[in-house]
Structure formats: C-alpha cells, structure tokens
C-alpha positions in Angstrom: 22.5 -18.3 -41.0 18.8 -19.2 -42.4 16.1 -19.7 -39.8 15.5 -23.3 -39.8 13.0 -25.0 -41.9 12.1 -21.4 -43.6 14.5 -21.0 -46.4 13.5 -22.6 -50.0 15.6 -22.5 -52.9 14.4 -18.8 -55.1 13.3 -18.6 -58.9 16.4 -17.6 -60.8 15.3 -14.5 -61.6 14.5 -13.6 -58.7 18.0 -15.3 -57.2 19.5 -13.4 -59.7 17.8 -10.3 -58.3 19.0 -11.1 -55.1 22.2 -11.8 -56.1 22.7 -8.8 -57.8 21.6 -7.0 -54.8 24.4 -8.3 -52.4 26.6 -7.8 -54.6 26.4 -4.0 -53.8 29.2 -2.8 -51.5 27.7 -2.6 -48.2 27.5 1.0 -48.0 25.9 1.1 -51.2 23.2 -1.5 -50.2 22.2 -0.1 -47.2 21.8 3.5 -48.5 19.9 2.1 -51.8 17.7 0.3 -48.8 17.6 3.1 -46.3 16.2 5.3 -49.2 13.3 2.4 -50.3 12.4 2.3 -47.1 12.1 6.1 -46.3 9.9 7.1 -49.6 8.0 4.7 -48.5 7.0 6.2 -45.1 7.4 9.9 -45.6 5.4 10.1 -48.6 2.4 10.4 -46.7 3.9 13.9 -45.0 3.7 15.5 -48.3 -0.6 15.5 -48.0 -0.7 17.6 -44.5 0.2 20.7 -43.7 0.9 20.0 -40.2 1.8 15.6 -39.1 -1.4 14.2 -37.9 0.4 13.1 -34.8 -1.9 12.6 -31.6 0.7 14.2 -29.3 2.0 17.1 -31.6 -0.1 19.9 -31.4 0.3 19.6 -27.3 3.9 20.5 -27.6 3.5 23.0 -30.6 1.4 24.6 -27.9 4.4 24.0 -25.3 7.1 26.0 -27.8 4.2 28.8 -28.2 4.4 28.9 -24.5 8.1 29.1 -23.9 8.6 31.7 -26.9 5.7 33.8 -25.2 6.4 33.5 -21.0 4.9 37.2 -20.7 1.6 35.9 -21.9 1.8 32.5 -19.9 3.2 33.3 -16.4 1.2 30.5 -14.7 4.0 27.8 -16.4 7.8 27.9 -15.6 10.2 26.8 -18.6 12.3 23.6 -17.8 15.1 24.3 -19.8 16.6 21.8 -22.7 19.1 20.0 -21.2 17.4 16.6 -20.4 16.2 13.4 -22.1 13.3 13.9 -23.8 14.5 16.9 -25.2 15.2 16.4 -29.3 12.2 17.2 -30.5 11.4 20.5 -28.4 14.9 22.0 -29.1 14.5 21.2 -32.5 10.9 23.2 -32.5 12.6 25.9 -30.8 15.8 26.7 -33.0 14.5 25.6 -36.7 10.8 26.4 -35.9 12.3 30.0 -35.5 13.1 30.1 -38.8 10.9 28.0 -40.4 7.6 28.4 -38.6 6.5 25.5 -36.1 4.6 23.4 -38.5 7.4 23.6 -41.1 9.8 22.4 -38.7 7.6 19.5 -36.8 7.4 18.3 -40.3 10.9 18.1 -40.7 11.5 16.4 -37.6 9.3 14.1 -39.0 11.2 13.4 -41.6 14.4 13.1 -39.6 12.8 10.6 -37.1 11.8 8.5 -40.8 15.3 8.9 -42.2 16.8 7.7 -38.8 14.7 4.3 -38.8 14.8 3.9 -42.5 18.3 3.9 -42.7 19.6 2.2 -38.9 17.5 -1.0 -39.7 19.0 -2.2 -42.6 22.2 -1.4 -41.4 21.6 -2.7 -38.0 20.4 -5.7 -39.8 23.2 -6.1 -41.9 25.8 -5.2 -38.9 24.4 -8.0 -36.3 23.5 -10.8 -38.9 26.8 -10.5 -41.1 24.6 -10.7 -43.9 23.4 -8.8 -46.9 20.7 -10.8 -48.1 19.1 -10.7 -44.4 19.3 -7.2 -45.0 17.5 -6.8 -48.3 14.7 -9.5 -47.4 14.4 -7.4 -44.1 13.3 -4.6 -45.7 10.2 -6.6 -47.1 8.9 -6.7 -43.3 10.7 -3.3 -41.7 8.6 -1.2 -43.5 5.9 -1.1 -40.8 8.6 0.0 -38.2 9.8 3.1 -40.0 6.3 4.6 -40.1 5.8 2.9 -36.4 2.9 3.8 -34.2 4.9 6.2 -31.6 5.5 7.9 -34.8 1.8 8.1 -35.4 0.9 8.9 -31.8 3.8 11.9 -31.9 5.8 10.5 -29.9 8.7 11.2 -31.9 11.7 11.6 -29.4 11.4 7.8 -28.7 10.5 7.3 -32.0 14.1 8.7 -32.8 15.7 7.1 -29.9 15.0 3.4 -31.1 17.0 3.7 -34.1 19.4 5.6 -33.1 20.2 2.9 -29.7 20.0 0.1 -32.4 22.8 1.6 -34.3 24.8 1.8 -30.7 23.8 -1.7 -30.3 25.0 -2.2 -33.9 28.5 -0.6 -32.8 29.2 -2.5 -30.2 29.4 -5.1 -32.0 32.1 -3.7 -34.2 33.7 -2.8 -30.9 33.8 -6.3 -29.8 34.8 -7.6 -32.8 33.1 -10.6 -34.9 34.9 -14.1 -36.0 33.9 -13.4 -39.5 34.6 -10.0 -40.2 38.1 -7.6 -39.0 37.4 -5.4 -36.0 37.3 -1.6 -37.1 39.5 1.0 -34.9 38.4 0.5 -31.6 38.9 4.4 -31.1 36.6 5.4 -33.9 34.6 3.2 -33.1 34.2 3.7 -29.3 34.0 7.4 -30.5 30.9 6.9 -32.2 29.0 4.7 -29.3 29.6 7.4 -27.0 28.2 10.2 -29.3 25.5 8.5 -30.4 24.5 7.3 -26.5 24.5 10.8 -25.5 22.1 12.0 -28.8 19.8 8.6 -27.9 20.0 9.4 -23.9 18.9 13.3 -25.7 16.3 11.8 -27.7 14.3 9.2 -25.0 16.4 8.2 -22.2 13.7 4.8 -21.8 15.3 3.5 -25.3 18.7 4.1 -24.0 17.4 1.7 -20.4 16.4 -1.1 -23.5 19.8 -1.1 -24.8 21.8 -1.2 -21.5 19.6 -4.1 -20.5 20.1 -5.9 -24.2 24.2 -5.1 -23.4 24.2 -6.5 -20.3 22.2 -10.1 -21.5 24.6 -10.2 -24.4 27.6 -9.9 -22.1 26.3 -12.3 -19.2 25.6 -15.0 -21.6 29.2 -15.4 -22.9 30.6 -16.0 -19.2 32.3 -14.2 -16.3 35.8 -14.1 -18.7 33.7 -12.4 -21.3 31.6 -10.6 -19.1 34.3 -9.1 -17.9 36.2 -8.9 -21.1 33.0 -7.3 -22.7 32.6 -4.7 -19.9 36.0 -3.6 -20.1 35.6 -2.9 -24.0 32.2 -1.1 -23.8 32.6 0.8 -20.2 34.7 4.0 -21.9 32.4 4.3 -24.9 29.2 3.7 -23.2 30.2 5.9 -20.1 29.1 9.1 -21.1 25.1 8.2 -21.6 25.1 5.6 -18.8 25.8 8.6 -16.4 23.1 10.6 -17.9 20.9 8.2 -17.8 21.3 7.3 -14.4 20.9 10.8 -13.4 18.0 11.0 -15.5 16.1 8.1 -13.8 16.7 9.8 -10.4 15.1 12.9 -11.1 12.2 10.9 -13.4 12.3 8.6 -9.7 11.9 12.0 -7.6 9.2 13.4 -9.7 6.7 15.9 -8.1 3.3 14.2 -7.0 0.4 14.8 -5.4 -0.7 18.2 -6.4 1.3 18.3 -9.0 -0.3 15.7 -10.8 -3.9 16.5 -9.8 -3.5 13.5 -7.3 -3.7 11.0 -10.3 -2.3 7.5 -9.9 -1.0 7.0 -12.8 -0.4 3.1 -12.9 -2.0 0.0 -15.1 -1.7 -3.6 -16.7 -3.3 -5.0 -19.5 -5.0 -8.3 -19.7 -3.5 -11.2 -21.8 -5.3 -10.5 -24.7 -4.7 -6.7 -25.1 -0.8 -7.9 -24.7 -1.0 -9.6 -27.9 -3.6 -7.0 -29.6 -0.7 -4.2 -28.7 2.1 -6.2 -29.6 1.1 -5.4 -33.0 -1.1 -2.1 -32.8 1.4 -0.6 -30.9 4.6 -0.8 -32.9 3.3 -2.2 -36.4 -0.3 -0.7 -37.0 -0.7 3.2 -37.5 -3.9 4.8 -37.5 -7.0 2.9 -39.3 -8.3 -0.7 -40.7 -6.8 0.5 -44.0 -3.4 0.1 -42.7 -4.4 -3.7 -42.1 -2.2 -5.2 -44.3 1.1 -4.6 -41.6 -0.7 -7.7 -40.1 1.0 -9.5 -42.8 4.7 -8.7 -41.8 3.5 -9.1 -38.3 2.9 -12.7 -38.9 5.9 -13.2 -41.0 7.9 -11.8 -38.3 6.6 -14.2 -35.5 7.3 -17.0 -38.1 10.2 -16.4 -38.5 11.0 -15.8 -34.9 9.9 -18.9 -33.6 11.6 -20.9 -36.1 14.8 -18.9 -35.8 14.5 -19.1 -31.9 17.8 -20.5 -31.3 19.7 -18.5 -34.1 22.4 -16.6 -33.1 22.3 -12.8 -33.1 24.3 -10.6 -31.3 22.1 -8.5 -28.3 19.3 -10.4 -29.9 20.1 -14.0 -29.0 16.9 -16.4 -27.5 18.1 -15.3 -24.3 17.8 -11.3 -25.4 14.4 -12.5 -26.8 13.5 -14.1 -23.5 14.2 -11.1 -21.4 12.2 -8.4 -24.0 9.3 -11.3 -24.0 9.2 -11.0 -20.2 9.7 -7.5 -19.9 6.7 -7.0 -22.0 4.5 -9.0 -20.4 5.2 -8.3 -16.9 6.1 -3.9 -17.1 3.0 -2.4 -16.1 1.7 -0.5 -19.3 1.7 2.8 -17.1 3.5 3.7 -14.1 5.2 6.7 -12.5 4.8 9.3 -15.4 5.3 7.0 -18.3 2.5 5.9 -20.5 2.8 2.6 -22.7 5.5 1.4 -20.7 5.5 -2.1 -21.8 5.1 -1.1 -25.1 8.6 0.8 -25.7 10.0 -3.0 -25.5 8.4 -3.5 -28.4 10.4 -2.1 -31.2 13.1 -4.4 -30.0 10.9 -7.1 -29.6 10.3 -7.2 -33.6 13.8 -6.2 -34.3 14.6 -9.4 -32.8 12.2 -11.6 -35.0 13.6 -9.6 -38.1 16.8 -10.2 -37.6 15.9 -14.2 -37.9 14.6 -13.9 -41.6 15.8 -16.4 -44.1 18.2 -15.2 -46.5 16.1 -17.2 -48.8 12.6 -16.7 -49.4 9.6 -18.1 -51.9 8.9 -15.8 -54.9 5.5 -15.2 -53.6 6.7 -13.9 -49.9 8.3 -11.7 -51.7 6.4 -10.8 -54.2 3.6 -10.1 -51.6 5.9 -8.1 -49.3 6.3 -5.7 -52.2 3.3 -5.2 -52.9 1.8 -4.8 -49.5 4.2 -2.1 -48.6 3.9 0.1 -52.1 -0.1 -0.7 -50.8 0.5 0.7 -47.1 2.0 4.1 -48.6 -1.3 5.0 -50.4 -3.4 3.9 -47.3 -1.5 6.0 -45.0 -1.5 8.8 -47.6 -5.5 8.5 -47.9 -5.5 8.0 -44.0 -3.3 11.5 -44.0 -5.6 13.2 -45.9 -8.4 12.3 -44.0 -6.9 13.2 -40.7 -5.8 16.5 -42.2 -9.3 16.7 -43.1 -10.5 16.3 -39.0 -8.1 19.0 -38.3 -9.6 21.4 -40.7 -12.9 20.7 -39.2 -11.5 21.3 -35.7 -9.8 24.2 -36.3 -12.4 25.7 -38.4 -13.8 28.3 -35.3 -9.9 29.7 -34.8 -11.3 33.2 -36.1 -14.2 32.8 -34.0 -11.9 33.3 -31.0 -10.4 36.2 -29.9 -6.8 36.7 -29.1 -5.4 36.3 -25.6 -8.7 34.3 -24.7 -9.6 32.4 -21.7 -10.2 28.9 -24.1 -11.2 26.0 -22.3 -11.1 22.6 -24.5 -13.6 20.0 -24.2 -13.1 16.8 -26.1 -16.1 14.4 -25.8 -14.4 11.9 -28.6 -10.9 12.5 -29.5 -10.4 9.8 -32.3 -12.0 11.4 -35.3 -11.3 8.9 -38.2 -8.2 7.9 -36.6 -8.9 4.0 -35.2 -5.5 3.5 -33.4 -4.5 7.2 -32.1 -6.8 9.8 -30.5 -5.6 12.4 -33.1 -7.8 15.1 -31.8 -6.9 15.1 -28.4 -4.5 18.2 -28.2 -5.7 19.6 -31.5 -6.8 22.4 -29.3 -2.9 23.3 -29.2 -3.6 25.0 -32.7 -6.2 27.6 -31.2 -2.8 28.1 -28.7 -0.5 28.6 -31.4 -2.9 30.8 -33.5 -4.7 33.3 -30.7 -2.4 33.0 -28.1 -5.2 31.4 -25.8 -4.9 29.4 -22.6 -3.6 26.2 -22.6 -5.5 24.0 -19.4 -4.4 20.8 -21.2 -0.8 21.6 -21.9 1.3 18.7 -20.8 2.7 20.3 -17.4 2.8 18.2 -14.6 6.6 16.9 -15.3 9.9 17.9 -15.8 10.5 15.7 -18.4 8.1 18.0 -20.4 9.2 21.8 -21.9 7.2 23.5 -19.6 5.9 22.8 -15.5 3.3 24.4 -13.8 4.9 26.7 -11.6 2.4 26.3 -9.0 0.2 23.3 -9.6 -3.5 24.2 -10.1 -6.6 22.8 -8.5 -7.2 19.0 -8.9 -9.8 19.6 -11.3 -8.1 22.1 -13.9 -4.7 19.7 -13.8 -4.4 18.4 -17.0 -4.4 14.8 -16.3 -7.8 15.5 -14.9 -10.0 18.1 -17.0 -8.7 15.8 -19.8 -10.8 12.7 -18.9 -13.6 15.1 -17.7 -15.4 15.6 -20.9 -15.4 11.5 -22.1 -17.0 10.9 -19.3 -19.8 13.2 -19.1 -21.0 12.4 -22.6 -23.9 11.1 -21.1 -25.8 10.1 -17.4 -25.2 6.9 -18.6 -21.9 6.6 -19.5 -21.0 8.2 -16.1 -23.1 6.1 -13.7 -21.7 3.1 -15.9 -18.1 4.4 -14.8 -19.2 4.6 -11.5 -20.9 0.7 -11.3 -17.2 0.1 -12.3 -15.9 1.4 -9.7 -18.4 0.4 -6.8 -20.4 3.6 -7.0 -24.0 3.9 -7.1 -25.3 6.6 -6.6 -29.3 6.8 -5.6 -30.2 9.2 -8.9 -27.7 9.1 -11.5 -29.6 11.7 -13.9 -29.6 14.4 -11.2 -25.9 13.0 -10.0 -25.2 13.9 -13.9 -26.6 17.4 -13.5 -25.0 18.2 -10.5 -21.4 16.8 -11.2 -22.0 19.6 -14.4 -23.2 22.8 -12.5 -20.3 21.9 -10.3 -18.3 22.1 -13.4 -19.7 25.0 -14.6 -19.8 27.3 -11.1 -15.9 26.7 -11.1 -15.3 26.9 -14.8 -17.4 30.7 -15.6 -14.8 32.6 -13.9 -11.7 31.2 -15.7 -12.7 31.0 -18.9 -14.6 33.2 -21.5 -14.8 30.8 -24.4 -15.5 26.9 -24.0 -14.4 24.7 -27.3 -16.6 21.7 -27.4 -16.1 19.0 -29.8 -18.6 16.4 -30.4 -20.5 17.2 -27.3 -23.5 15.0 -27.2 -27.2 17.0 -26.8 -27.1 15.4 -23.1 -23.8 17.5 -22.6 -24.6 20.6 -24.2 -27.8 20.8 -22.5 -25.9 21.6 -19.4 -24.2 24.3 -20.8 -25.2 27.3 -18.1 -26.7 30.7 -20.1 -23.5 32.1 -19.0 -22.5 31.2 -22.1 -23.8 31.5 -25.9 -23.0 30.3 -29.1 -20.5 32.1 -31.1 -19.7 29.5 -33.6 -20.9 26.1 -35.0 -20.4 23.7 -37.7 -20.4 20.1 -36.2 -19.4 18.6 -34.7 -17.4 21.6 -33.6 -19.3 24.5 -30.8 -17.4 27.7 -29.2 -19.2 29.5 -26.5 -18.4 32.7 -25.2 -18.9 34.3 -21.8 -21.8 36.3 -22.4 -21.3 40.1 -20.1 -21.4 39.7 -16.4 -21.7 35.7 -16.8 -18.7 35.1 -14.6 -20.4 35.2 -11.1 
C-alpha cells in the first residue's frame, strides 16, 4: 500500500526499471539488494588496517587480556556465555588464527552483511511488496553503515538486524491474508535460532522486539492475543528465558566500588532528542557524511504521511510506543549508555517501511546519487581516521614491554565529529607491549573481563577516564565546578593541587604516562618524576625517571 498523498506516477523508463526489478523472484531481489547495499558500506573497510571504531581498540585490549591472564592478574575472565558476547568470542576463536585486527575487520563485515541483507528482506517480508523493497534501499543505506557501527558497538549493531529478521518470521509464522503460510515448524525453527544468536549478540535488541511482539499482538484483541501467543510462545521460548535471566543479573550488577561510585544515569533535553534521532542511528563520523540528512528527511516524510499504514510489528500503534520509548528512556541508566537511542534503529525501520512504491524520477535519482556519494566520504573519513591512529600510535616503540602505561586523553575526537575515536586507542599500546590497561572496560559482567577486586575510586575506569578532559585547563575545571555549585576560593591553585594530588598517587603505579593533546596548562603539572621519552604532537610519553616513584 502507498503512503498516502506520496506516490506519483514514474517516467517509463524508470517504471520500466522498476518493473523489471520486481519482476525478480524474491530471493533473487533481495540478494541483488542485500549485495548493493553491502558494497556500499564495507567499502570504506578496505582503507584501514584496523575499523576506526570508538569502542574497538578497548576490547582488542580485553582479548589481549584474557589470552595473557599471567600478565594481567588484577582482572578475572567472565567467561562467553552471555549476551553481549558475539563479538568477543568471535575475537577470540578467528583472531587466533587470523590476528585480532584481521578478525575485528571481519566482524565488521559480518555485522554489514547482516543489515545489508535483513532490511530488504525484512522490508519485503512485512510490506508484501517488492517495490517497497527496492525504493527502500534508496534510504537504508544510512542504516547499514549505522552509527553504533561507527562507535564499535557492533554486537548491537548485529543484533538489530538479526531481531528484525525474527520480527520478519513471525510474521510468516502467523500467516498473512495475501500470501500462504510457510511450515510452521521450519519456520518456528528458525525464530528460535535466530532469538538465541540475537539474545548472543545484544540482549537490549532482543527487549525491542519482545516489546514490538507484544504491541502487534495486543492490538488485534484478546482472541488474537491469545491466538498470537500461542503461535509464537514455542519459537520465541528459548531467547525469552535468556533474556530474562540476562536482565536479572544486568539488574543485580555490582556497584559502588565496583564502579568507582559513578552514577551512571542521564536525559537529554528536547532538542538533543531530535539532534540524536538522526546522529545517532543515521550520521557516522563527520560533516562529510551530511548528506544521510537527506534520507533522514525522506524517511520522516514518509512516516508521517504513511502514519496510519498498516505494517505488521510496525503499525502507528508500534510507532507510538518506540516514539515514547525514545523520548521518555533515560539516555543512560544502570550500565547502559545511549539507552534511548537503541530504540532508534526501529524507529526508522518503521518510517521505511511506509515508503511509496512509487516515487518521482528525481527522489530517486537523488537517492542514488547521495549514497554512491556517502561511500567516498566515509572512505576519505576512513582514511583520515586511520590517519589519527597512526599519529597515536606512533610512540608504541617508545614503550617498553610489560610497562606500567597510564593513558591520558585530553580530546578524544581527533577528526572524527560524531564518535570519540581516540578514546581507547591506547588499547593498541595493550595489544602491542603488553602494557597496563587502567581504562579497560571492567566494571561489568556484561564485559569480557571484571576487575577482580575493584581498584581505588580514582584508577576505576569510569573515573580516570573523565579525569584528563577535565583538567585541560583551571578554567575548564572551575567552569565544571560553577556547574555543579562549586566555587572554590582559588581555582588556579585548586587546579594545581587537584594535579599533585594526581600525580603523588599516580608515580608509584605507573612508569610511563601517554598523554594526548595535553594542553601547556596540563603538561606544566607534569612532576620531574617524569621526562620525555617521546614527542611528535600532539602525542607525549613520559617515563619514570630512577627513584621517581616516592
């Protein structure tokens, strides 16, 4: 069914091309899709050695740890069975083999192939329709290469697709009015597999989808409620017990100590809630990738004028509900960060699923050419972000093996406008010298490895992290403290004293300090326990000069 008021009649040639296009069978189509849509976001891989993905060099740094416990016996290993899990197993088995950069690029491409080829499909699945499916693709392209695939983030990244495609299932299971219902056993075979590999993947995708089941089944009324939950409660069984279990021990979390006494909990302000409903699905990492706005206002088109369109799991009550949950999920809480934002993905999925199957030459025309044009922006964008990393990683041979390395970030985005790709690029000195790792991600058991007893406030990660952005300067950090209702009498002599502080705790645990655009203010602190032992900004190394440590 057309969104109202959107579809106009098509050229005949490009009719014709449509035409010929549905005429495809439908396995055909969506693999001839699938693969458009996958060149298109994974040729920017091909110009990095290593993903410039914010949070992949902290769990590079995680599988260095668990393949080396002699030489890190201050974390505990948490095992691999539990959500969250793909991507670390998959570091630990095939980066084996392959080397750990090899295989995180490879994941990579999975992750790519898994959303290039569900949302065509899911498309064509829910709608009924193949020509929704093709003039999808002309707006999708922005969700393949997504931003929790840019911020590394990839075992939600893989769960989104992969719970579309249950979604997708289940309405095969159900059967459709317009189309014969496939064998219910195959068919329930497949939801349950694929739940457990999404509950495997991100267990907070898998929580979407239940919720999206359970509006599709209350809206058709307590005989299909019931009808609908007696269909779908074998198949989806399996991952609704894991994920329950998962949510009680996510629930049961260790705090206090554990987490440095951090509360981790935010919302955003209206406008940021629109800014992030496209920067953080749509947009990936600078003002080059700008032209995803254009999509993103295609999409909203098309979803208010295709508001009362019926979709399967995505009806204007479904749309209601992810609207709500959006705006009203805090945007951190417990241990998860961008809360509100993982509704997102099936936020736009619902407003793609409402394009026309008719569209205007020139919509089309222009969605062509802005994703062909997004592919060489990312790859430039790649290339300049492998560029950062080199720079970062340029003192690795100025460290020695085994050595005590403390990371301090003063600006984490390099080029990189919409992810802090520096932030863990310190997990490359970890993976190449075997040196500490203060800022590994450690304070969960959601995460590969746990502190096995938890470290002073200060040296948590989720503290020393936000240390070094907020000593860039006395007045930065008295400007944090106005914020906060803090004013202290001197804030340059607060400055110095909050950094010998620092510094009388930091010289005995570490012999080298990795600084990274420390400002002069900063570095002027610097005790002369510590000297130089590399440069080339904005990167420094110190070392522990002999008998610094007091």
């Amino acid at each position: 069914m057309s969104a109202p008021g959107v579809a106009r009649s098509t050229p005949p040639n490009r009719r014709r091309m449509l035409d010929a296009l549905v005429a495809r069978s439908s396995r055909s189509l969506v693999l001839g899709l699938g693969l458009t849509l996958f060149v298109l976001a994974a040729t920017p891989l091909f110009f990095t050695e290593v993903p410039p993905m914010q949070d992949l060099p902290n769990h590079l740094a995680s599988i260095h740890v668990v393949t080396h416990p002699a030489l890190y016996p201050e974390f505990v290993f948490n095992g691999h069975m539990k959500t969250n899990g793909a991507l670390f197993a998959w570091l630990h088995a095939v980066g084996g083999v392959t080397g750990t950069f090899l295989a995180a690029k490879l994941f990579t491409f999975l992750v790519l192939a898994a959303g290039a080829f569900a949302l065509p499909w899911a498309v064509l699945v829910l709608t009924e329709s193949k020509a929704k499916a093709v003039l999808g693709c002309l707006f999708a392209w922005p969700m393949v290469h997504n931003w929790f695939v840019s911020m590394g983030m990839l075992d939600f990244a893989l769960g989104v697709p992969i719970s579309l495609a249950v979604l997708a299932l289940c309405h095969v299971h159900l059967g459709s009015s317009r189309s014969p219902r496939a064998p219910r056993g195959l068919t329930g075979a497949l939801i349950a597999l694929l739940g457990v590999i999404g509950w495997y993947a991100h267990v907070f995708a898998l929580l979407v989808m239940y919720l999206l089941i359970l509006v599709e089944l209350a809206r058709r009324g307590r005989a299909g409620f019931v009808a609908g939950l007696r269909a779908l409660a074998l198949p989806l069984c399996p991952a609704a017990t894991l994920v329950v279990l998962s949510v009680a021990v996510h629930l049961g979390e260790p705090k206090g100590t554990m987490s440095g006494h951090v509360a981790i909990f935010a919302v955003l302000p209206a406008w940021e809630l629109l800014y992030n409903a496209w920067a953080e699905w749509l947009w990936g990492f600078t003002k080059l990738e700008a032209l995803t706005l254009l999509p993103t206002a295609a999409l909203v088109i098309f979803a208010l004028r295709g508001r009362k369109v019926d979709v399967p799991f995505f009806s204007s009550w479904a749309l209601g509900v992810l609207v709500a949950a959006y705006i009203f999920t805090p945007y951190a809480a417990t241990n998860w960060f961008h809360m509100n934002s993982r509704f997102l993905p099936y936020l736009w999925f619902a407003a793609l699923v409402r394009v026309p199957e008719r569209l205007p030459r020139g919509v089309v025309g222009l969605g062509l050419v802005a994703a062909v044009l997004n592919t060489v922006a990312m790859s430039v964008d790649y290339t300049r972000l492998e560029r950062d990393r080199r720079a970062f990683t340029a003192g690795i041979d100025a460290v020695p093996r085994g050595a005590r390395l403390m990371p301090l970030v003063f600006r984490a985005k390099g080029v990189s406008e919409n992810s802090r790709s520096l932030l863990h690029a310190w997990g490359f000195y970890v993976v190449a010298k075997d040196t500490s790792a203060p800022l590994l991600f450690a304070h969960s058991r959601s995460f590969p490895v746990m502190y096995r007893e938890a470290p002073p406030d200060r040296w948590n990660h989720l503290v020393l992290e936000g240390f070094a952005p907020g000593m860039r300067s006395a007045d930065g950090m008295c400007a944090f403290l106005h914020q906060n209702n803090l004013r202290p009498d001197d804030c340059p002599r607060e400055y110095r004293e909050r950094w010998a502080e620092f510094w009388a705790e930091a010289t005995p645990r570490f012999d080298h300090v990795l600084m990274w655009e420390a400002t002069p203010e900063a570095r002027a602190n610097v005790p002369p326990s510590y000297r130089v032992s590399f440069e080339r900004a904005p990167l420094v190394i110190y070392e522990r000069v002999s008998g610094g440590a007091p």
